[in-house]
PDB file with SEQRES, HELIX, SHEET and CRYST1 records, atoms N, CA, C and O in Angstrom:
SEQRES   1 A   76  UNK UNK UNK UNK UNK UNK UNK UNK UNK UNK UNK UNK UNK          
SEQRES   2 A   76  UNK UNK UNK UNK UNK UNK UNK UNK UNK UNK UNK UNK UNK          
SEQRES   3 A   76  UNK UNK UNK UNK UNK UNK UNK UNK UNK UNK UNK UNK UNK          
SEQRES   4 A   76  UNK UNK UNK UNK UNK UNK UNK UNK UNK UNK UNK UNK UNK          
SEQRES   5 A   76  UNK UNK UNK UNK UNK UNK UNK UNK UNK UNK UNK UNK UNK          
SEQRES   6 A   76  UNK UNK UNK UNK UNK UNK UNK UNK UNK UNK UNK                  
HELIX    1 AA1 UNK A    3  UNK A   14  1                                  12    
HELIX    2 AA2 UNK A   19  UNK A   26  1                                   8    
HELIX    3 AA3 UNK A   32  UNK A   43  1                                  12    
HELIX    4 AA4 UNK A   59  UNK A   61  5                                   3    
HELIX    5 AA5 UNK A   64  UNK A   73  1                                  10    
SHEET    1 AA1 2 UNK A  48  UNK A  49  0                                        
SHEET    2 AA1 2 UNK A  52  UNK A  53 -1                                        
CRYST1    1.000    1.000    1.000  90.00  90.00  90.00 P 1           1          
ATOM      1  N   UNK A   1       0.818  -1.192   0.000  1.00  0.00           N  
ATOM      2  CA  UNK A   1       0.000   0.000   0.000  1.00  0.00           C  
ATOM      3  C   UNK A   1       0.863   1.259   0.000  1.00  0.00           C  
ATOM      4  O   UNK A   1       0.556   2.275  -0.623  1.00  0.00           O  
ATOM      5  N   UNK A   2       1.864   1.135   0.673  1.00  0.00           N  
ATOM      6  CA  UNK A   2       2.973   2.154   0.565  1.00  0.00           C  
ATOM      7  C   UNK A   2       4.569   2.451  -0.200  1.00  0.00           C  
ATOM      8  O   UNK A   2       5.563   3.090   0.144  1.00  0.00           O  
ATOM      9  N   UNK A   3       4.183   1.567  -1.482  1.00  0.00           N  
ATOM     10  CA  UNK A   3       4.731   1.395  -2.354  1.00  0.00           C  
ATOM     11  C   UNK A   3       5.499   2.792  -2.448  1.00  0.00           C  
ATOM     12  O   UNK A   3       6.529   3.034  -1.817  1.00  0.00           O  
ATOM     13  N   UNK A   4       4.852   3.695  -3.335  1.00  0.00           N  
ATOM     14  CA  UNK A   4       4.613   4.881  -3.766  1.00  0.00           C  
ATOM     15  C   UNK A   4       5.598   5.916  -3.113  1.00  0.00           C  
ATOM     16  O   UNK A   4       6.401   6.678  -3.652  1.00  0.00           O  
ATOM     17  N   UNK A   5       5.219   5.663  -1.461  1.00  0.00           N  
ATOM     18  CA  UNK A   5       6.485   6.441  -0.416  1.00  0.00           C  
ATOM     19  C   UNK A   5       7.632   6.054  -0.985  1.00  0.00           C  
ATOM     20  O   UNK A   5       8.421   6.549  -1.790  1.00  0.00           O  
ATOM     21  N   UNK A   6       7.515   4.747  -0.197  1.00  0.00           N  
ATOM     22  CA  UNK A   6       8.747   3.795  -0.439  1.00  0.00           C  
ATOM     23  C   UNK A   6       9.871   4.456  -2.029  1.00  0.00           C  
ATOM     24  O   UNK A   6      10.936   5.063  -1.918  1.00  0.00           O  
ATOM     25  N   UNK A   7       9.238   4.110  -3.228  1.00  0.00           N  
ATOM     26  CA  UNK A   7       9.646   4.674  -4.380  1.00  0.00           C  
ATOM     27  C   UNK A   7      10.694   5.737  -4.298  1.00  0.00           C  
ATOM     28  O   UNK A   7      11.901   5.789  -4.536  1.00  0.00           O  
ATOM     29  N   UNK A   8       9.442   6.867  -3.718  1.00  0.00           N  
ATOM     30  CA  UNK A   8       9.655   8.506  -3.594  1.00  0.00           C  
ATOM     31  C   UNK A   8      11.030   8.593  -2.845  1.00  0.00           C  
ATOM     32  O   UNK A   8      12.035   9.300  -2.922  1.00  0.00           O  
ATOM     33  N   UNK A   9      10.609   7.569  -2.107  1.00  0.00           N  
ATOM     34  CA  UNK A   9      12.353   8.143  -0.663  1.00  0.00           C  
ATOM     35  C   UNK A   9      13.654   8.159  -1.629  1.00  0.00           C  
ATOM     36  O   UNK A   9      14.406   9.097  -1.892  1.00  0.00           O  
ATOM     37  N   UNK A  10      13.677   6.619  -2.137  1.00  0.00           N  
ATOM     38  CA  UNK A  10      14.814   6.324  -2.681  1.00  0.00           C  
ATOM     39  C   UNK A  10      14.991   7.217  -4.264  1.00  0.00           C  
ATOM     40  O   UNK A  10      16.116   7.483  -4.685  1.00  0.00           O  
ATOM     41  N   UNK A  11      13.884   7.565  -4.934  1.00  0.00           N  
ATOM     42  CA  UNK A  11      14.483   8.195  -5.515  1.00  0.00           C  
ATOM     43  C   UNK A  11      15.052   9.972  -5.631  1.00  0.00           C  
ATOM     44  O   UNK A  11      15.806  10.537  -6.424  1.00  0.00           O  
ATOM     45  N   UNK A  12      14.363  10.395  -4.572  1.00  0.00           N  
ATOM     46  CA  UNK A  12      15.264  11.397  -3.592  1.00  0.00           C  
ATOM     47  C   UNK A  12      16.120  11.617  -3.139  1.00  0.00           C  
ATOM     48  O   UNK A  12      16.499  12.752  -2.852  1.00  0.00           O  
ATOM     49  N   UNK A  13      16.728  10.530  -2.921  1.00  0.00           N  
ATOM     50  CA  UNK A  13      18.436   9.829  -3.298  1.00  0.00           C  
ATOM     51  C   UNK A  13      18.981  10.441  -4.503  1.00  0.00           C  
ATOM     52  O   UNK A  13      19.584  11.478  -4.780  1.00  0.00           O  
ATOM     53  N   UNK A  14      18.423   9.125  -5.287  1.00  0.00           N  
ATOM     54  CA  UNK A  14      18.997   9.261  -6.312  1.00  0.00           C  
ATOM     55  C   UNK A  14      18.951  10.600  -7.359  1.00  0.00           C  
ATOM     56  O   UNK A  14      19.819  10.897  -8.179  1.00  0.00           O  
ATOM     57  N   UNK A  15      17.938  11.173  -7.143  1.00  0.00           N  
ATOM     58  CA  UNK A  15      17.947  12.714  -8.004  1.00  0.00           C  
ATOM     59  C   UNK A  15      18.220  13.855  -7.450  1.00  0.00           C  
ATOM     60  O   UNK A  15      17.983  14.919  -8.021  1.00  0.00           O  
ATOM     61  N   UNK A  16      18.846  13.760  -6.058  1.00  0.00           N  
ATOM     62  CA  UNK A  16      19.387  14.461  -4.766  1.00  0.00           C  
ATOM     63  C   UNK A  16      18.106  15.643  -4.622  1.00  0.00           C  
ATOM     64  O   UNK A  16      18.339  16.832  -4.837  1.00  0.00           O  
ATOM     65  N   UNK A  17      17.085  15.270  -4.331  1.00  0.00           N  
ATOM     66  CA  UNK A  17      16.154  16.046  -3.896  1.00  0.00           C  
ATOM     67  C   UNK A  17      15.853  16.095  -2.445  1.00  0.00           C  
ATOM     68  O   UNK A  17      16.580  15.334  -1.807  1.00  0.00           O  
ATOM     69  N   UNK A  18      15.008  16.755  -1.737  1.00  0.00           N  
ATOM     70  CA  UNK A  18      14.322  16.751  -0.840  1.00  0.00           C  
ATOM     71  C   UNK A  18      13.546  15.228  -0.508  1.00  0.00           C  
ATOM     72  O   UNK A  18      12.576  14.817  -1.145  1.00  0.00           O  
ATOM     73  N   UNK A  19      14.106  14.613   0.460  1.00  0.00           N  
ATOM     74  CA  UNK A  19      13.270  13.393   0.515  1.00  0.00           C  
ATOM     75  C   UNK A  19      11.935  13.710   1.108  1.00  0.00           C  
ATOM     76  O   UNK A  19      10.944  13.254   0.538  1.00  0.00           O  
ATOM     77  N   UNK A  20      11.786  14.452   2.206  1.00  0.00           N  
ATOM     78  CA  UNK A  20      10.366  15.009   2.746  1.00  0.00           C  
ATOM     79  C   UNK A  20       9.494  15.477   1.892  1.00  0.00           C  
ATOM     80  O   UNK A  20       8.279  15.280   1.921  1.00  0.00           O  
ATOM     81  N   UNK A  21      10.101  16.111   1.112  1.00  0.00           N  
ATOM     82  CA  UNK A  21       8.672  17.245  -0.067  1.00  0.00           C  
ATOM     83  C   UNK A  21       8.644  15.905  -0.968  1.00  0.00           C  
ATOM     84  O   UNK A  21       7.527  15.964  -1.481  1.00  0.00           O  
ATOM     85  N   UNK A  22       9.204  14.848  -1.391  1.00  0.00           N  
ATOM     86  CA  UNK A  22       8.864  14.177  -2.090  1.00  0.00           C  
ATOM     87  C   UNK A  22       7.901  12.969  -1.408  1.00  0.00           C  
ATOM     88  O   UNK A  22       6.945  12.485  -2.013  1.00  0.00           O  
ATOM     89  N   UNK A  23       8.288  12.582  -0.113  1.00  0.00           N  
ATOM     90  CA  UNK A  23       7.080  11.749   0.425  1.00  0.00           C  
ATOM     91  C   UNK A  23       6.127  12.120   0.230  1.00  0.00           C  
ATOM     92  O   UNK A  23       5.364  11.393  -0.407  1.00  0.00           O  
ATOM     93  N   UNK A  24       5.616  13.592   0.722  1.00  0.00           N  
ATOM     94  CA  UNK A  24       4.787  14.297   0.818  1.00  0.00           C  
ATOM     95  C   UNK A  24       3.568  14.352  -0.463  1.00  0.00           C  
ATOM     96  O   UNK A  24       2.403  13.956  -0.465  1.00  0.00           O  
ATOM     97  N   UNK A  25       4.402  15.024  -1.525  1.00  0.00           N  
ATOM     98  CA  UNK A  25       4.095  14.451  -2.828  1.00  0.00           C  
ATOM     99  C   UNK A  25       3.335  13.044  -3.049  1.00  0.00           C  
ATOM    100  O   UNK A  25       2.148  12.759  -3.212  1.00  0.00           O  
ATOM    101  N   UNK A  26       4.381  12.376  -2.992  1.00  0.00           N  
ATOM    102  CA  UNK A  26       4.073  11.009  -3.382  1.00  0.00           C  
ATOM    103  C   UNK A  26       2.614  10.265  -2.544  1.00  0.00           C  
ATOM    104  O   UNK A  26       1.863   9.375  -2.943  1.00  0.00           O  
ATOM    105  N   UNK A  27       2.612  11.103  -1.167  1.00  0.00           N  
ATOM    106  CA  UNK A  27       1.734  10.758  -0.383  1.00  0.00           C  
ATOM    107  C   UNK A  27      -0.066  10.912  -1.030  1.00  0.00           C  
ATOM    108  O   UNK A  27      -1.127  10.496  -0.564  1.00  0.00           O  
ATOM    109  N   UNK A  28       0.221  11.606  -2.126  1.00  0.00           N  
ATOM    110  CA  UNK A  28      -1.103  12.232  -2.068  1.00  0.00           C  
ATOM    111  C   UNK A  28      -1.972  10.670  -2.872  1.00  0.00           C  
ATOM    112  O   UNK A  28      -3.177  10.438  -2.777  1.00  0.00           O  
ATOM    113  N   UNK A  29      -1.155   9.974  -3.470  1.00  0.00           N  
ATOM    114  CA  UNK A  29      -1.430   9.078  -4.482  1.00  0.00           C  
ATOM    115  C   UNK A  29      -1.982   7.989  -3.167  1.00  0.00           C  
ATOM    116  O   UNK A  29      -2.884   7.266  -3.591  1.00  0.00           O  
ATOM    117  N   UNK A  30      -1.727   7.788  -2.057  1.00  0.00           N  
ATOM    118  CA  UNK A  30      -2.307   6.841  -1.278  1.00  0.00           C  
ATOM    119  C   UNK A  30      -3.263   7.573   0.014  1.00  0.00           C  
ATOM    120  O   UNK A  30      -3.485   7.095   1.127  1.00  0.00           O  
ATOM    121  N   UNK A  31      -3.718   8.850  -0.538  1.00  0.00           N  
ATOM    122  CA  UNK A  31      -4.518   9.406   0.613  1.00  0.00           C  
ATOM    123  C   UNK A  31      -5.489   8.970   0.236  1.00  0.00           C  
ATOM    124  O   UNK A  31      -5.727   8.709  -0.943  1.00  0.00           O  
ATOM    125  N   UNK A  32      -6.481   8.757   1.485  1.00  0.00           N  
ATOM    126  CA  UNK A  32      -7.950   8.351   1.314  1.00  0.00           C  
ATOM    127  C   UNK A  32      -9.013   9.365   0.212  1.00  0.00           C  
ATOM    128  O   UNK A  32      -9.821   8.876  -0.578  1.00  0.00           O  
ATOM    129  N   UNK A  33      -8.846  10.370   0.341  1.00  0.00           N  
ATOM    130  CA  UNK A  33      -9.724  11.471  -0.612  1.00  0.00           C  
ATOM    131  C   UNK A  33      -9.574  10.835  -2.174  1.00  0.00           C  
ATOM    132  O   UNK A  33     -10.422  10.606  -3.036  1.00  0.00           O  
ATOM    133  N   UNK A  34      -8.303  10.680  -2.145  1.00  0.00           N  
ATOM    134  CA  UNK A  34      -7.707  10.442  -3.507  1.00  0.00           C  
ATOM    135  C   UNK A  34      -8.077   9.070  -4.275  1.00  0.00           C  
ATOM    136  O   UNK A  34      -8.270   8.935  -5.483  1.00  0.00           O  
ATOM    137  N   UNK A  35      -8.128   8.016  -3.191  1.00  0.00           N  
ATOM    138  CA  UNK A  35      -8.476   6.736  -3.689  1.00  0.00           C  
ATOM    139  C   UNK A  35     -10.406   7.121  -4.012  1.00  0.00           C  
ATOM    140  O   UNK A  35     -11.087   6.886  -5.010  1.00  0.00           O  
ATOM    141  N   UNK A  36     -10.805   7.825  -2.583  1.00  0.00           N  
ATOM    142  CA  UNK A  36     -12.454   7.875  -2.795  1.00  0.00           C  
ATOM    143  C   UNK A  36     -12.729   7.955  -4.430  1.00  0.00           C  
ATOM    144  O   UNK A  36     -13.312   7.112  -5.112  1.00  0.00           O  
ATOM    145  N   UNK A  37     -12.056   9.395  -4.928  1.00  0.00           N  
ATOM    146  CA  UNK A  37     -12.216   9.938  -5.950  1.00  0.00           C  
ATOM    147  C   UNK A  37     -11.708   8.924  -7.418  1.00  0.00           C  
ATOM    148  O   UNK A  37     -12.162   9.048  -8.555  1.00  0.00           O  
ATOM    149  N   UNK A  38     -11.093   8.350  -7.151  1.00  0.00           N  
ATOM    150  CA  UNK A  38     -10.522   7.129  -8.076  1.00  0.00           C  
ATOM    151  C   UNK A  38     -11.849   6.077  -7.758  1.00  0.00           C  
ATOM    152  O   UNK A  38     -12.376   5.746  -8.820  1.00  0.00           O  
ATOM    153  N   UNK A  39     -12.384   5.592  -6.787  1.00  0.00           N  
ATOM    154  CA  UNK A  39     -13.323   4.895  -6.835  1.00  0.00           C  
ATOM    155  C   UNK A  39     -14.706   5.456  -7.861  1.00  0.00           C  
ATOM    156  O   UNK A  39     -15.108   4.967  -8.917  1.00  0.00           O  
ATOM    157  N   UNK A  40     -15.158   6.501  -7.196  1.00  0.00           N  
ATOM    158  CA  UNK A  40     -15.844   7.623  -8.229  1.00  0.00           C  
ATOM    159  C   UNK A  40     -16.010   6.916  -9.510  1.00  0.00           C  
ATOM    160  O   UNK A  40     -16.924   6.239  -9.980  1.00  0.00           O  
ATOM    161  N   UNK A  41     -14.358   7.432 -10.113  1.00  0.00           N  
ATOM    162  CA  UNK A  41     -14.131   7.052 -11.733  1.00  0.00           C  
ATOM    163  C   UNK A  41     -14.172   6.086 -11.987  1.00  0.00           C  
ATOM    164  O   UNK A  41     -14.204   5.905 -13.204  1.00  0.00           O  
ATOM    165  N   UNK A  42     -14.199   4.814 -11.101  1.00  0.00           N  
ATOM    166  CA  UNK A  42     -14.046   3.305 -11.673  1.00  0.00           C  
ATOM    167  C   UNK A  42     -15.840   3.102 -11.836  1.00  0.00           C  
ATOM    168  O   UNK A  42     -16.188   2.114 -12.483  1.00  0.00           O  
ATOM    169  N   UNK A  43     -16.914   3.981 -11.284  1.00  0.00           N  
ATOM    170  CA  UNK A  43     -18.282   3.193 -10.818  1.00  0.00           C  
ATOM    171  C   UNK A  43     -18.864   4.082 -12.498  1.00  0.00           C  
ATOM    172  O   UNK A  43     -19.934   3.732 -12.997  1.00  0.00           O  
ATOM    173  N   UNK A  44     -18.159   4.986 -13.047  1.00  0.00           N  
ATOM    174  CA  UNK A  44     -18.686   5.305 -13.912  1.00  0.00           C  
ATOM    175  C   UNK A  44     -18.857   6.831 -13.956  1.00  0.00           C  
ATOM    176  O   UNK A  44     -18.919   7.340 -15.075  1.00  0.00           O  
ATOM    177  N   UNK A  45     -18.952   7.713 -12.746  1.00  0.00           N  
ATOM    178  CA  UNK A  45     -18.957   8.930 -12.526  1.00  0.00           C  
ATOM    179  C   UNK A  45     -17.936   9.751 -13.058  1.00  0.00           C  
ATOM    180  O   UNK A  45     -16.759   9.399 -12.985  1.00  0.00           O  
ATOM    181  N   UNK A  46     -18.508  11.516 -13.936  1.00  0.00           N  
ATOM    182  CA  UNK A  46     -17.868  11.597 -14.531  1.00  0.00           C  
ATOM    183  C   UNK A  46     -17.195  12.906 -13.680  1.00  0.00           C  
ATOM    184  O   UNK A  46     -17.700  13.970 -13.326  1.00  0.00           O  
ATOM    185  N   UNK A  47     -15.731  12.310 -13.499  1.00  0.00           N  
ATOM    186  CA  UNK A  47     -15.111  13.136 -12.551  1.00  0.00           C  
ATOM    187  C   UNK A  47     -14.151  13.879 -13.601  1.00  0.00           C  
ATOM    188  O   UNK A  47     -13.922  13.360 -14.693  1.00  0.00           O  
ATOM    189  N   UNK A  48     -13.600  15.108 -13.230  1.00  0.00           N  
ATOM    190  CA  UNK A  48     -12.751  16.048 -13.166  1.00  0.00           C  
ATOM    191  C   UNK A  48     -11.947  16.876 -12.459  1.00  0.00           C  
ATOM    192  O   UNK A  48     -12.537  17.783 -11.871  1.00  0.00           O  
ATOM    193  N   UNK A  49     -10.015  16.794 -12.276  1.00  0.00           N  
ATOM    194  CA  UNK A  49      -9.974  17.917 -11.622  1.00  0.00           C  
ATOM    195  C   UNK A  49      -8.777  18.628 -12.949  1.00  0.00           C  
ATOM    196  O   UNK A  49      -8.028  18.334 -13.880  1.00  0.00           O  
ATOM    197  N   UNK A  50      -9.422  19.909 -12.006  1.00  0.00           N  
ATOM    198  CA  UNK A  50      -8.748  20.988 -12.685  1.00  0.00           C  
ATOM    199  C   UNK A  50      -9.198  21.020 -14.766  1.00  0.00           C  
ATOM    200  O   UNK A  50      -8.537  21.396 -15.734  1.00  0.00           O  
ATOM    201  N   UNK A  51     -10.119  20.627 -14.679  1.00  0.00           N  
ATOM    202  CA  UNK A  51     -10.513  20.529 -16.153  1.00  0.00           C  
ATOM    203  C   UNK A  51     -10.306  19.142 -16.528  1.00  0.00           C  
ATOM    204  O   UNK A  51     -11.303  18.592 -16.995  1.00  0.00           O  
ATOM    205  N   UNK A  52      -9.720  18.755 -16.478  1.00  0.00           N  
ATOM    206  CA  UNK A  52      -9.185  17.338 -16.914  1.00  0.00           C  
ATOM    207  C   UNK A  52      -9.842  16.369 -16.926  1.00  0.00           C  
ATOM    208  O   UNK A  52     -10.121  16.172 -15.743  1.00  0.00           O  
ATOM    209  N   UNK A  53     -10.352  15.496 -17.610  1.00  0.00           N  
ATOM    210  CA  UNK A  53     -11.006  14.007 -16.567  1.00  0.00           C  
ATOM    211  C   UNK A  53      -9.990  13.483 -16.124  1.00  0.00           C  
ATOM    212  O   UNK A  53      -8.795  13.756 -16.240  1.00  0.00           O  
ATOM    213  N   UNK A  54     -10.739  12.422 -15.413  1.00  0.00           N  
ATOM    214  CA  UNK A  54     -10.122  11.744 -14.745  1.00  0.00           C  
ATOM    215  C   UNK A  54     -10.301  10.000 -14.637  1.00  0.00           C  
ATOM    216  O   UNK A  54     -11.248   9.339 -14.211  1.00  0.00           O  
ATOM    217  N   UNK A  55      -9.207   9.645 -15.111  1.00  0.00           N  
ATOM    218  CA  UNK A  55      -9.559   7.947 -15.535  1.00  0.00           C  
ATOM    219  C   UNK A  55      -9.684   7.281 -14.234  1.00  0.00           C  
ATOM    220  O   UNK A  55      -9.823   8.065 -13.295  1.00  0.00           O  
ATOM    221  N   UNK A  56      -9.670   6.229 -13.988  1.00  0.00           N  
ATOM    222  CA  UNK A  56      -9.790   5.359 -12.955  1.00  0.00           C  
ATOM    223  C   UNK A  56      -8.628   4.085 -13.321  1.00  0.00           C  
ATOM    224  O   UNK A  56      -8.545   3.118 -14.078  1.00  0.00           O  
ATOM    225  N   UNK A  57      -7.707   4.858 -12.121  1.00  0.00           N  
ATOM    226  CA  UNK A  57      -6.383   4.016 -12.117  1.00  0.00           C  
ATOM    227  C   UNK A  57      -6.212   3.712 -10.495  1.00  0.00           C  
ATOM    228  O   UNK A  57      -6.940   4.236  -9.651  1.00  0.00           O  
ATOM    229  N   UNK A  58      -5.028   2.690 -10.155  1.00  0.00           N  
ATOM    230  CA  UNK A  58      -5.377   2.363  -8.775  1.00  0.00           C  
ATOM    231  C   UNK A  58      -3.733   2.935  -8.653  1.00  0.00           C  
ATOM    232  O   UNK A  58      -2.729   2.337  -9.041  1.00  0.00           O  
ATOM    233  N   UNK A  59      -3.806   4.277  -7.989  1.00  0.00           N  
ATOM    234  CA  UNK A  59      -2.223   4.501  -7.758  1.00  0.00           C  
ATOM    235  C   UNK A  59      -1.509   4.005  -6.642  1.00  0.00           C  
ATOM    236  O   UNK A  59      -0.317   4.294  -6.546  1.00  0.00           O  
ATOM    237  N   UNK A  60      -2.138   3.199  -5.658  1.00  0.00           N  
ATOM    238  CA  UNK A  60      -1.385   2.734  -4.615  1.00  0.00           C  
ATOM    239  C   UNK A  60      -0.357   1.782  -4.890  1.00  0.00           C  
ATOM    240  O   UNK A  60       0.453   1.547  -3.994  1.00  0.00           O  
ATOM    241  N   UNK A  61      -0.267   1.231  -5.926  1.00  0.00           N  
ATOM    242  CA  UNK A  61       0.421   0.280  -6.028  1.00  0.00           C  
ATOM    243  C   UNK A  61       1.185   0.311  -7.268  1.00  0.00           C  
ATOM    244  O   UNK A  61       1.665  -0.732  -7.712  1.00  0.00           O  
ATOM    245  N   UNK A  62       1.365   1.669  -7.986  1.00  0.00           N  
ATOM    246  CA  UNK A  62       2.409   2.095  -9.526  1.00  0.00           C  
ATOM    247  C   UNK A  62       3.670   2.804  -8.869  1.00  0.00           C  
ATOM    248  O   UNK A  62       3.690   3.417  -7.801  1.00  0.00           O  
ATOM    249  N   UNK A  63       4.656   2.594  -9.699  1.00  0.00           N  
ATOM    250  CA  UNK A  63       5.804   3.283  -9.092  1.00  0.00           C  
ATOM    251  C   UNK A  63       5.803   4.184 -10.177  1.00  0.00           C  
ATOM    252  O   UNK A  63       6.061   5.282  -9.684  1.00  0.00           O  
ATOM    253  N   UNK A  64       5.617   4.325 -11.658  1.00  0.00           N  
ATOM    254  CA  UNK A  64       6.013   5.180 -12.587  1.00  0.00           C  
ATOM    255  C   UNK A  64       5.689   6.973 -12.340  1.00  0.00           C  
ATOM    256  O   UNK A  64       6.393   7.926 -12.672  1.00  0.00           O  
ATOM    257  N   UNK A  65       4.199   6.950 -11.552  1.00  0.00           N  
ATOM    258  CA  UNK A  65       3.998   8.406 -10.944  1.00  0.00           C  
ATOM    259  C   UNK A  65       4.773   8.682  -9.786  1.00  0.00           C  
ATOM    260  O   UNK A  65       5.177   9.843  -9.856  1.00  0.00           O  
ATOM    261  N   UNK A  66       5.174   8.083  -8.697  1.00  0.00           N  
ATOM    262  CA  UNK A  66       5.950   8.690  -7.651  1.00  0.00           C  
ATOM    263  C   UNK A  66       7.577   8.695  -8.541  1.00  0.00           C  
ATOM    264  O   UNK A  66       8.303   9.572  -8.073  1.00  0.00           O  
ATOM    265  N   UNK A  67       8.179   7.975  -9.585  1.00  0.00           N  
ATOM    266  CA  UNK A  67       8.941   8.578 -10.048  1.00  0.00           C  
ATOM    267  C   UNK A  67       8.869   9.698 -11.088  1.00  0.00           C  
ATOM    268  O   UNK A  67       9.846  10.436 -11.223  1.00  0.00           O  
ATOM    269  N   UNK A  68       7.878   9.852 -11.759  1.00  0.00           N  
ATOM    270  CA  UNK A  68       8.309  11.131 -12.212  1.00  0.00           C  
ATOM    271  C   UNK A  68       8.023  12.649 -11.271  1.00  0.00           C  
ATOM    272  O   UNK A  68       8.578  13.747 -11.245  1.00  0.00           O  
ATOM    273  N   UNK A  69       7.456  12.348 -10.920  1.00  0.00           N  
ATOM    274  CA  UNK A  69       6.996  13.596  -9.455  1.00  0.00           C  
ATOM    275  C   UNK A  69       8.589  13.748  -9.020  1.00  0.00           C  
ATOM    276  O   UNK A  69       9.225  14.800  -8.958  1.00  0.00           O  
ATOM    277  N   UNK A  70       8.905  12.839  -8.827  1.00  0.00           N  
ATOM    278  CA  UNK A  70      10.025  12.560  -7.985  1.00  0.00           C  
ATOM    279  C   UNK A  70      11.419  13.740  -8.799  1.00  0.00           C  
ATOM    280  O   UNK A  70      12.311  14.547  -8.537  1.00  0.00           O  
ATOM    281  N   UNK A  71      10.840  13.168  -9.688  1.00  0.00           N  
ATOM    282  CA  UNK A  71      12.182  13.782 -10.932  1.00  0.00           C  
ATOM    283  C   UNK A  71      11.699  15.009 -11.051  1.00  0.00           C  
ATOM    284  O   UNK A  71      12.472  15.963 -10.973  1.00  0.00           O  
ATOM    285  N   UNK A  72      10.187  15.215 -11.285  1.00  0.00           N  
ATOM    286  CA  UNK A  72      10.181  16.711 -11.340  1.00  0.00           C  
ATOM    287  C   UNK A  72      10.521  18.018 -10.568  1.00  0.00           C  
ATOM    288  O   UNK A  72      10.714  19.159 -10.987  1.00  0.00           O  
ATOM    289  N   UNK A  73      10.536  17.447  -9.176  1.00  0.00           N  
ATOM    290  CA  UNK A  73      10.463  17.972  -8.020  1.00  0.00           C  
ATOM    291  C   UNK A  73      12.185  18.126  -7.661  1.00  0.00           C  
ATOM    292  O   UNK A  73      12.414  18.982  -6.807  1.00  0.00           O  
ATOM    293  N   UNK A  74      13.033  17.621  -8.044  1.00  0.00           N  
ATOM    294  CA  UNK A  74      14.388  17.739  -8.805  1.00  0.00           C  
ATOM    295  C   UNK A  74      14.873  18.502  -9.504  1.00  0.00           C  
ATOM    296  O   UNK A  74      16.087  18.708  -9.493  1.00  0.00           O  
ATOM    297  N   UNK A  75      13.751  19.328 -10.565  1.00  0.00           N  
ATOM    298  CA  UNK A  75      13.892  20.324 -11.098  1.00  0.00           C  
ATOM    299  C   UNK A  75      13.558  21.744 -10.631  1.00  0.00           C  
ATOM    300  O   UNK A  75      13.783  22.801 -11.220  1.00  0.00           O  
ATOM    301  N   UNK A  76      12.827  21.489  -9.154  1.00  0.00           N  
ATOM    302  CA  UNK A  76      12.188  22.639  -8.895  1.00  0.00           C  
ATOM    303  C   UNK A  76      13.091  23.363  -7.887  1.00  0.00           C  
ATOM    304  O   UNK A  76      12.767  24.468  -7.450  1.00  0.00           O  
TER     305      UNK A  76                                                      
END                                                                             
């Protein structure tokens, strides 16, 4: 379930970032609001944020978003 942290730490390491602002980050992908709203999109509801839709993916358990966050946040 805490994949995602996990990810974030080490690659905060490796892209010599902030390991805290990147948990943090990374955290949002396993907060409860976030999964609610991913549930939402899986039942058929047509969600949006910030303009965007929004697909129904299960991020608790992908590493490819806590690494690029990771990397972006490297740039900032």
């Amino acid at each position: 379930f805490f994949l995602p942290l996990m990810v974030a730490a080490s690659a905060a390491v490796k892209f010599k970032t902030n390991m805290s602002l990147a948990i943090a980050i990374a955290g949002v992908l396993v907060h409860p609001g976030f999964i609610e709203l991913m549930a939402k999109a899986a039942q058929g509801e047509h969600v949006e944020f910030a303009f965007i839709p929004v697909t129904a993916v299960k991020y608790t358990y992908t590493v490819i978003p806590a690494l690029v966050m990771t990397w972006c946040l490297s740039y900032i």
